[in-house]
PAVO-503730 format. One record per residue (C-alpha): residue number from 1; z, y, x. Coordinates in steps of 0.05 Angstrom, whole numbers. Layout:
<NUM,<Z,Y,X>>
...
This chain:
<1,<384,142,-50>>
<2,<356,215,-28>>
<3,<311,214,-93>>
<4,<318,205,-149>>
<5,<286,218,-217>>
<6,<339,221,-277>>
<7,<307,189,-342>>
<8,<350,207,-399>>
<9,<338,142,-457>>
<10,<341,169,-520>>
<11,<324,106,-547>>
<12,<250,89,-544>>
<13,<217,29,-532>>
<14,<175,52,-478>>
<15,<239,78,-432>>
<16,<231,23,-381>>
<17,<156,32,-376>>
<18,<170,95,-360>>
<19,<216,76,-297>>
<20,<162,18,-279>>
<21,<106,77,-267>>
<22,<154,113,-220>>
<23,<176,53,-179>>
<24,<101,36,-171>>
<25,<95,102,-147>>
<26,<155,90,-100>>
<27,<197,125,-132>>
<28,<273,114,-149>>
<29,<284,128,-220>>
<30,<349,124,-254>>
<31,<358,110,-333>>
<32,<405,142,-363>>
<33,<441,139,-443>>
<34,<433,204,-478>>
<35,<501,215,-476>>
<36,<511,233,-401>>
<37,<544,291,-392>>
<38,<513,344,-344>>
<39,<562,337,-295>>
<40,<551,270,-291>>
<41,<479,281,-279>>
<42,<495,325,-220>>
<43,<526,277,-192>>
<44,<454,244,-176>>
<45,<425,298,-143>>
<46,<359,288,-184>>
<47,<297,320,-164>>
<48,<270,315,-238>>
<49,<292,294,-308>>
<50,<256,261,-350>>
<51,<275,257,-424>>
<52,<246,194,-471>>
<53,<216,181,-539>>
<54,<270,158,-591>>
<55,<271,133,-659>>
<56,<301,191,-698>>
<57,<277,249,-729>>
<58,<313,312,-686>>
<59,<328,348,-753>>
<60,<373,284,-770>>
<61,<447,308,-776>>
<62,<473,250,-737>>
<63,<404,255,-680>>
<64,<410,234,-607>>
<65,<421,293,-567>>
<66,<434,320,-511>>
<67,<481,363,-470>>
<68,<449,429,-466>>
<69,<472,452,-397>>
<70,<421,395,-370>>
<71,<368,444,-381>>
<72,<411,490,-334>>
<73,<420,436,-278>>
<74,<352,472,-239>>
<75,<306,407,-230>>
<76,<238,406,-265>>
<77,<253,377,-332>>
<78,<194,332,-380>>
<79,<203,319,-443>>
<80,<159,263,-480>>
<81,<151,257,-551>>
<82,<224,248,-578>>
<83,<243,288,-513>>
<84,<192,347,-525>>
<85,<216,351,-591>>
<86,<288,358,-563>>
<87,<274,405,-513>>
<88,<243,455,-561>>
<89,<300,453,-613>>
<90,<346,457,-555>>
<91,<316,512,-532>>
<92,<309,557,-592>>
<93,<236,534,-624>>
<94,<230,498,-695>>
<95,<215,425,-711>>
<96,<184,406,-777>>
<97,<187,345,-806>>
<98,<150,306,-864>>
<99,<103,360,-873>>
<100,<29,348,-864>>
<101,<-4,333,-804>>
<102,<63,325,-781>>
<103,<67,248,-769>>
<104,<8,212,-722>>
<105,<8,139,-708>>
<106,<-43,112,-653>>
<107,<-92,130,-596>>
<108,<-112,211,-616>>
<109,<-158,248,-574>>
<110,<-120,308,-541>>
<111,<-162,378,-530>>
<112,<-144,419,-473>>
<113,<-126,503,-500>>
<114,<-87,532,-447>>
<115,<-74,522,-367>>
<116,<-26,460,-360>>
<117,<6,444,-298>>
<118,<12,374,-310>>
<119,<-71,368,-314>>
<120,<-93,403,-265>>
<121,<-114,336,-232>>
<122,<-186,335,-189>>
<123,<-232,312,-250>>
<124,<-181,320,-302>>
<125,<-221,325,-378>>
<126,<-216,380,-418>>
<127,<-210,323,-475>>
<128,<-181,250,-473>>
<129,<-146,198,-513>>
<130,<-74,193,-515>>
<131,<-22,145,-552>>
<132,<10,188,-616>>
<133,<75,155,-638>>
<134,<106,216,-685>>
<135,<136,235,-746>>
<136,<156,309,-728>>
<137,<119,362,-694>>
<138,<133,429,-648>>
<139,<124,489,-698>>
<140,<142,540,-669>>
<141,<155,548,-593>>
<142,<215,562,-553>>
<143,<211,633,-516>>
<144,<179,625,-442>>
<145,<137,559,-472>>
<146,<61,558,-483>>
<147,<18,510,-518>>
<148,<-27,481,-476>>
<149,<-59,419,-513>>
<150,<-85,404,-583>>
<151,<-99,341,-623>>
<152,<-164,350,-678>>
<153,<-106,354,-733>>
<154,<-80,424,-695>>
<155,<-15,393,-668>>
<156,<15,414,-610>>
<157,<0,356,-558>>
<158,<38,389,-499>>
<159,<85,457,-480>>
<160,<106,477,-409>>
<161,<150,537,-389>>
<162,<121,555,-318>>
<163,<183,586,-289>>
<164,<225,537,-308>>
<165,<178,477,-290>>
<166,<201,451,-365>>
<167,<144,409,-391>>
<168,<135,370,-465>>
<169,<83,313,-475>>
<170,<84,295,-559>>
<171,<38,231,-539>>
<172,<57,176,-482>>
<173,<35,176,-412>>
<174,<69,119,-387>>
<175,<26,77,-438>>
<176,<-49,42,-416>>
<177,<-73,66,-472>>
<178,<-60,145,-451>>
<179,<-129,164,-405>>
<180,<-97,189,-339>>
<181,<-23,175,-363>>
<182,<-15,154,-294>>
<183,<-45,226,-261>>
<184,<-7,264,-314>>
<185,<68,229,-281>>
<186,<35,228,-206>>
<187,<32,305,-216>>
<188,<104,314,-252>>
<189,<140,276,-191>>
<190,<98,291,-133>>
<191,<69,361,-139>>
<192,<125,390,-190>>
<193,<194,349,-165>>
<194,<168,347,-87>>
<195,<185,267,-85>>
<196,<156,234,-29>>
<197,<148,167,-55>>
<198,<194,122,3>>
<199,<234,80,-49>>
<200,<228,7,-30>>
<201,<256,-63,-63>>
<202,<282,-82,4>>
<203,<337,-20,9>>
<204,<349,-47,-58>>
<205,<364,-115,-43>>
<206,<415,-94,21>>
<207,<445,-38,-23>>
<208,<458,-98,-80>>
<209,<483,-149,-34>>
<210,<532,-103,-12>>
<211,<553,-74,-76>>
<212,<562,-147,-98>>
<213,<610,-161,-39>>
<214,<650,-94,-65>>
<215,<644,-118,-128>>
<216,<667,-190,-128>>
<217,<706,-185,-57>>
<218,<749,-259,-50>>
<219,<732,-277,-124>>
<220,<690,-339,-142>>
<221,<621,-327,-187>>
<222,<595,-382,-251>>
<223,<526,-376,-239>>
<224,<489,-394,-310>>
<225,<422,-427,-278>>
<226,<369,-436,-328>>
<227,<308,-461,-280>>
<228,<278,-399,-283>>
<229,<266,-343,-241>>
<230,<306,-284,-263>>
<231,<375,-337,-253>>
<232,<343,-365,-195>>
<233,<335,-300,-161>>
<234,<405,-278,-178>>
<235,<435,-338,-149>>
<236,<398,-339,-82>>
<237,<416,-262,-81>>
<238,<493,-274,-100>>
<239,<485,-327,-46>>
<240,<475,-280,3>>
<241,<530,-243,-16>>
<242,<582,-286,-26>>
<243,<563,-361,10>>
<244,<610,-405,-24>>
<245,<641,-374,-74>>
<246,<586,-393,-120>>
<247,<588,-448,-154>>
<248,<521,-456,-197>>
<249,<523,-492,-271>>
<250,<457,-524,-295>>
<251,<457,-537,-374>>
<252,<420,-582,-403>>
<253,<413,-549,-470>>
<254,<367,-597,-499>>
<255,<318,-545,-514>>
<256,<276,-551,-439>>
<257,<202,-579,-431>>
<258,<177,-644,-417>>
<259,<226,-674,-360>>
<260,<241,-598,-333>>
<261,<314,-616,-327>>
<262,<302,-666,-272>>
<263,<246,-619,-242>>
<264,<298,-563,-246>>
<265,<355,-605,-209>>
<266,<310,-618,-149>>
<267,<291,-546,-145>>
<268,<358,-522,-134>>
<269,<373,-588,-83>>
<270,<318,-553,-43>>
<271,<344,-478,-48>>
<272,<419,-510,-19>>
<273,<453,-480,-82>>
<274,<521,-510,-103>>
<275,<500,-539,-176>>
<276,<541,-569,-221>>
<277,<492,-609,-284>>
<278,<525,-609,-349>>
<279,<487,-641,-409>>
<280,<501,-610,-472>>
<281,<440,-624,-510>>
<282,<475,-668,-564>>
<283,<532,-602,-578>>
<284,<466,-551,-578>>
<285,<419,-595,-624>>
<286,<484,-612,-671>>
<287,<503,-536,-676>>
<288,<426,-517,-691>>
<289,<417,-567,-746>>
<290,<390,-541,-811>>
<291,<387,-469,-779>>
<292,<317,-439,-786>>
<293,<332,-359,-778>>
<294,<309,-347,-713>>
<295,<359,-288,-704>>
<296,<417,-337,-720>>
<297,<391,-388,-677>>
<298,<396,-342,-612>>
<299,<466,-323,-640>>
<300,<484,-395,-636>>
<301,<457,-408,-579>>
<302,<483,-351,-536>>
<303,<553,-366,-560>>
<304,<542,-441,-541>>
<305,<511,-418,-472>>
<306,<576,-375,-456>>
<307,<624,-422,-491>>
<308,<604,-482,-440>>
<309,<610,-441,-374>>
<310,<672,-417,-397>>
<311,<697,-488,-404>>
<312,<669,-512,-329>>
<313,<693,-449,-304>>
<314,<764,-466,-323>>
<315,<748,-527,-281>>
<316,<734,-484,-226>>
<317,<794,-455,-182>>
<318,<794,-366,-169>>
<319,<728,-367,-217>>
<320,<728,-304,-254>>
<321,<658,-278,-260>>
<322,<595,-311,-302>>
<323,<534,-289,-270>>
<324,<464,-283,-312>>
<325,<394,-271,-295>>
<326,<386,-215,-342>>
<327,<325,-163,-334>>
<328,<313,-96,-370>>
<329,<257,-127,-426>>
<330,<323,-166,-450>>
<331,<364,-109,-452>>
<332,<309,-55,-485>>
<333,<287,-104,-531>>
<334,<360,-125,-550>>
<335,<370,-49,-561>>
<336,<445,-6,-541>>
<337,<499,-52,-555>>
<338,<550,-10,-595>>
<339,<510,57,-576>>
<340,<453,96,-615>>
<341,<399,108,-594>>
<342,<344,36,-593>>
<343,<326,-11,-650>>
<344,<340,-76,-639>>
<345,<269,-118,-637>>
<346,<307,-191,-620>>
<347,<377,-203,-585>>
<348,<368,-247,-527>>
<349,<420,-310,-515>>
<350,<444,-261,-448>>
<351,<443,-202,-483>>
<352,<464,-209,-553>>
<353,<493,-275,-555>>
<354,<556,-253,-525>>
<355,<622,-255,-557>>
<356,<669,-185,-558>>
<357,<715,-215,-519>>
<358,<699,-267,-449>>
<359,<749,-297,-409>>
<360,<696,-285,-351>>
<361,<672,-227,-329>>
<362,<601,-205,-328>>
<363,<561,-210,-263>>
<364,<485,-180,-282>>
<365,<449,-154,-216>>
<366,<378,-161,-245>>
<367,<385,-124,-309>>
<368,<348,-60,-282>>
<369,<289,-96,-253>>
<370,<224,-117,-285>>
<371,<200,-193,-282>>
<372,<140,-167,-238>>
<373,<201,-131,-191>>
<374,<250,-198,-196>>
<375,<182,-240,-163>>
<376,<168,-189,-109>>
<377,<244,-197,-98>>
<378,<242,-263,-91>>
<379,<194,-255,-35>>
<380,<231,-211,6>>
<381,<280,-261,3>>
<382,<247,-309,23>>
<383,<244,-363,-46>>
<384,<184,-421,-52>>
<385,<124,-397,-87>>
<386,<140,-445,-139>>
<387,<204,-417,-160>>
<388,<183,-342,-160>>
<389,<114,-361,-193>>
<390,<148,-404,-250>>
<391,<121,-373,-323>>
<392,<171,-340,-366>>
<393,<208,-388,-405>>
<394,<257,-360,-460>>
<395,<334,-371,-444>>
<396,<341,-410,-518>>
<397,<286,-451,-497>>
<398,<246,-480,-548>>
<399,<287,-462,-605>>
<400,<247,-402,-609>>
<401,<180,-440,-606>>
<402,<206,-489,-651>>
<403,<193,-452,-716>>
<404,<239,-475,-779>>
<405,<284,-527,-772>>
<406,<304,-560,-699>>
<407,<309,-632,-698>>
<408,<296,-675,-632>>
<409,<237,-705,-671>>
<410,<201,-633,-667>>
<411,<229,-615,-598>>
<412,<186,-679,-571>>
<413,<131,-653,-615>>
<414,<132,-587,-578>>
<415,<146,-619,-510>>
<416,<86,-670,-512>>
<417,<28,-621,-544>>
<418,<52,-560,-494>>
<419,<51,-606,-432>>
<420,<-18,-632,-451>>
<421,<-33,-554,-461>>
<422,<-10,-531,-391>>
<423,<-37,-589,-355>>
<424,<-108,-574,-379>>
<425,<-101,-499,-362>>
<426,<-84,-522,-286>>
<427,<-143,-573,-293>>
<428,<-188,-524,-302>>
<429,<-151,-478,-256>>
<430,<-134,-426,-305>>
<431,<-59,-435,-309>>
<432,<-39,-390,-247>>
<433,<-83,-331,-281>>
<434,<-43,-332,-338>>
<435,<21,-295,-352>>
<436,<45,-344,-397>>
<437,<17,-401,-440>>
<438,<57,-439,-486>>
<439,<53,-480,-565>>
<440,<84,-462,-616>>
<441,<106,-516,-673>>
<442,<95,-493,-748>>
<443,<140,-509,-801>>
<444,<68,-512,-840>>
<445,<38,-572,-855>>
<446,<-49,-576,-871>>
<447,<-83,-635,-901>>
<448,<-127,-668,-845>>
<449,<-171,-734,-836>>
<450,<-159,-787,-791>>
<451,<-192,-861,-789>>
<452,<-218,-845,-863>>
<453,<-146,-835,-880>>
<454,<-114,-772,-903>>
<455,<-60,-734,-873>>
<456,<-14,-679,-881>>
<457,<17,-661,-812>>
<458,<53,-599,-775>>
<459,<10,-546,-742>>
<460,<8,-521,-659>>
<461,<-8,-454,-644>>
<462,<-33,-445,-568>>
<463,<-10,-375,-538>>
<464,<-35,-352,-473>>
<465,<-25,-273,-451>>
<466,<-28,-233,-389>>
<467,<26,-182,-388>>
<468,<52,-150,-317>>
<469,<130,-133,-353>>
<470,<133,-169,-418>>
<471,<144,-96,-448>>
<472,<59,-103,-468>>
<473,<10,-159,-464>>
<474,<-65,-176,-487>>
<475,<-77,-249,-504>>
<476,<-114,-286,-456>>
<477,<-194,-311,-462>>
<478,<-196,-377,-454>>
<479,<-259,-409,-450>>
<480,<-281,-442,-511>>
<481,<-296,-513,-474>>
<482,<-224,-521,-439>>
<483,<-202,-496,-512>>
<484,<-232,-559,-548>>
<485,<-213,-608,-499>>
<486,<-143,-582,-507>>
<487,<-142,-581,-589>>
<488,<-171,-660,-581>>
<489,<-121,-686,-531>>
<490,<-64,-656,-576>>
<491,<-92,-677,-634>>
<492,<-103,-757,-619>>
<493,<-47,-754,-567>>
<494,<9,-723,-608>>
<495,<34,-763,-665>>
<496,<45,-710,-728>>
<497,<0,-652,-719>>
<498,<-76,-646,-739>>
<499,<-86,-577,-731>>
<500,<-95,-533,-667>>
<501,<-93,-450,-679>>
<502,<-94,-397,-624>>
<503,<-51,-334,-636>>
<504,<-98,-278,-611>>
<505,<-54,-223,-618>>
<506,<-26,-180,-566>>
<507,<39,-137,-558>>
<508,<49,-91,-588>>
<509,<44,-111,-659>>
<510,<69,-176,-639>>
<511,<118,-199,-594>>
<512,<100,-249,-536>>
<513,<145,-310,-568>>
<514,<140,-322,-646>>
<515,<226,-316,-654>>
């Protein structure tokens, strides 16, 4: 790439989101640990830096930090929240921390106080609301820096250096809920770093294909297929590369929706990918019983998942890489294996399921790309609409919808009330507007009426959200008509539930599946 746009992850949340505004922008980003040495990030050529939130306090003795030479690398250099806070210390200012006013949580309005180069925007307010996520705050500035925003409690919302095109942003601007977030980053990589915008997916997918080739050269590839899109993508794209040195395992965990395994099988028939069906529902369900920790169940179930490839790829002759479907919300959310610097929110069965030590090697083209990215993929390769347009479905299945204990009793539960679910959404042609819709099965049970006799039966939650990257979603407003016609078909059709709920909360504070 000519471009490209270093963003240094000090461990926030928001990292990716931060490299999803660029590449809508068209612009090749990067991410980096915080570790990377300076040299190293010569070695990119960037145009601009860009420096993430993080969990820690900077005054920490054991802090993510930086190498201090980046700031001497000559690129236009932003710091946000975490990674303003950095760049002052760095740079000789003072961070305090605990004191008041020091710590803001939540949408703050921000006040304009000096000239800032990052707002100088056609139209730009002189005040506007901003997403606050801080313990600490800039004290005292570096020399060379001004203040040049405000919030109403008199903390310094934003610094810039001018000669040094060094810029700090305390609150988020690759969040919806910053006004303008989207101006404030247009100006930082277009009118500051002189980008102009030509990165495009398709360079991607020829620079991958080829890098796979390199990569893998004469060796065969265990593709993990789950039915979904981020594995089906991979294995059309590792396809490409490679022809038929891919041999493709479909497990049937025992964990899928209503008579998806057969739906799956077909699917892949069509695509002309070399699939192998292994049914290990009986060894997954057997392994799961009695477990109701939902971080212990995607423990299990990763190690199962990698366990049974490993024994079909000893089946297989040259096989010595495992391919996955993994995407960047897996990895964020799963947080730095064995590195500081991200708080783990849930380990995913690709992510943190597996073991120290794999007798395959691990194939993961995906793993930079957002879900959004993997579909428009998809399309330049030239996939059926109804692979690419499949709804997110969690790798451990309905173990994670299955709250409390699994037993194949509750998995048909799930199965029958979530097909009735999705089928009425489509009825009432709602179902390709939403992100994702899905039940979830209680371990609760609520006294009910039924033919004048009293029962005391499981609960379904329906969740339905719209989310473009599954890093943030709002739940989705379904009308209150389809709603009822849902919660009575469940209800009567469903033996063992007599109560419908709908989760109405979006992410963040809640994640999009319950486990």
């Amino acid at each position: 790439m000519n471009e490209n746009i270093i963003i240094i992850n000090c461990g926030s949340q928001f990292t990716q989101l931060i490299a999803r505004r660029l590449r809508e922008m068209k612009i090749h980003s990067v991410v980096v640990n915080w570790d990377i040495s300076c040299e190293k990030i010569s070695e990119y050529s960037p145009k601009g830096l860009i420096i993430s939130g993080g969990p820690d306090s900077v005054n920490e003795p054991d802090a993510i930090t930086i190498d201090p030479k980046i700031f001497e690398i000559g690129c236009p250099v932003l710091g946000i929240c975490y990674g303003m806070q950095l760049m002052a210390k760095i740079n000789g200012g003072i961070v305090n921390s605990g004191e008041k006013n020091s710590s803001e949580y939540g949408v703050t309005l921000i006040q304009k106080t000096n000239e800032n180069s990052l707002l100088l925007n056609e139209n730009f307010p002189d005040k506007f609301n901003a997403l606050m996520s801080h313990g600490d705050n800039v004290s005292k500035l570096p020399e060379g820096f001004v203040s040049t925003t405000k919030t109403q409690s008199n903390v310094i919302a934003s610094i810039e250096n001018q000669s040094k095109k060094f810029f700090g942003l305390q609150f988020h601007p690759e969040v919806v809920h910053t006004e303008n977030g989207e101006k404030i980053l247009r100006t930082f990589v277009f009118d500051i770093c002189k980008c102009s915008g030509d990165w495009d997916l398709s360079d991607w997918v020829e620079h991958t294909i080829s890098n796979i080739k390199n990569t893998v050269k004469d060796e065969k590839v265990v593709c993990g297929l789950s039915g979904g899109v981020d594995s089906s993508v991979s294995a059309v794209l590792v396809n490409r590369a490679i022809g038929e040195n891919l041999q493709c395992v479909f497990v049937n965990h025992g964990l899928m929706r209503l008579n998806e395994p057969e739906q799956v099988m077909e699917q892949y028939k069509k695509l002309g990918l070399n699939v192998i069906y292994v049914d290990a529902s009986e060894k997954f369900l057997s392994e799961l019983s009695g477990v109701t920790d939902p971080e212990q169940k995607r423990k299990i179930i990763g190690r199962l998942f990698i366990e049974v490839f490993e024994a079909e790829a000893k089946k297989i002759e040259g096989a010595k890489w495992l391919l996955q479907g993994t995407i960047y919300p897996d990895v964020i959310e799963s947080g730095i294996k064995g590195k500081k610097g991200a708080a783990l929110i849930k380990s995913h069965h690709n992510v943190g399921g597996l073991p120290e030590k794999m007798n395959l090697k691990l194939l993961e083209p995906l793993r930079d790309l957002f879900k959004d990215e993997v579909r428009a993929l998809g399309k330049i390769i030239n996939m059926p609409d109804e692979v690419i347009n499949r709804q997110p479905f969690p790798g451990p299945g309905l173990a994670v919808r299955c709250l409390g204990e699994i037993t194949k009793k509750r998995l048909d539960t799930l199965r029958e009330a979530d097909a009735i679910f999705r089928e009425e959404l489509k009825r009432a042609g709602l179902y390709k507007n939403i992100w994702q819709a899905f039940c979830v099965l209680l371990p609760v049970r609520s006294v009910g009426v039924m033919g004048d006799s009293r029962t005391y039966n499981e609960v379904i939650v329906l969740r339905a959200i719209h989310s473009q990257d599954a890093m943030t979603a709002e739940w989705s407003r379904i009308d209150f008509d389809v709603l009822d016609k849902i919660s009575k078909r469940i209800c009567n059709e469903v033996k063992g539930i007599n109560r419908v709920v709908l989760d109405v909360t979006s992410k963040p504070p809640a994640t999009i599946e319950w486990e």
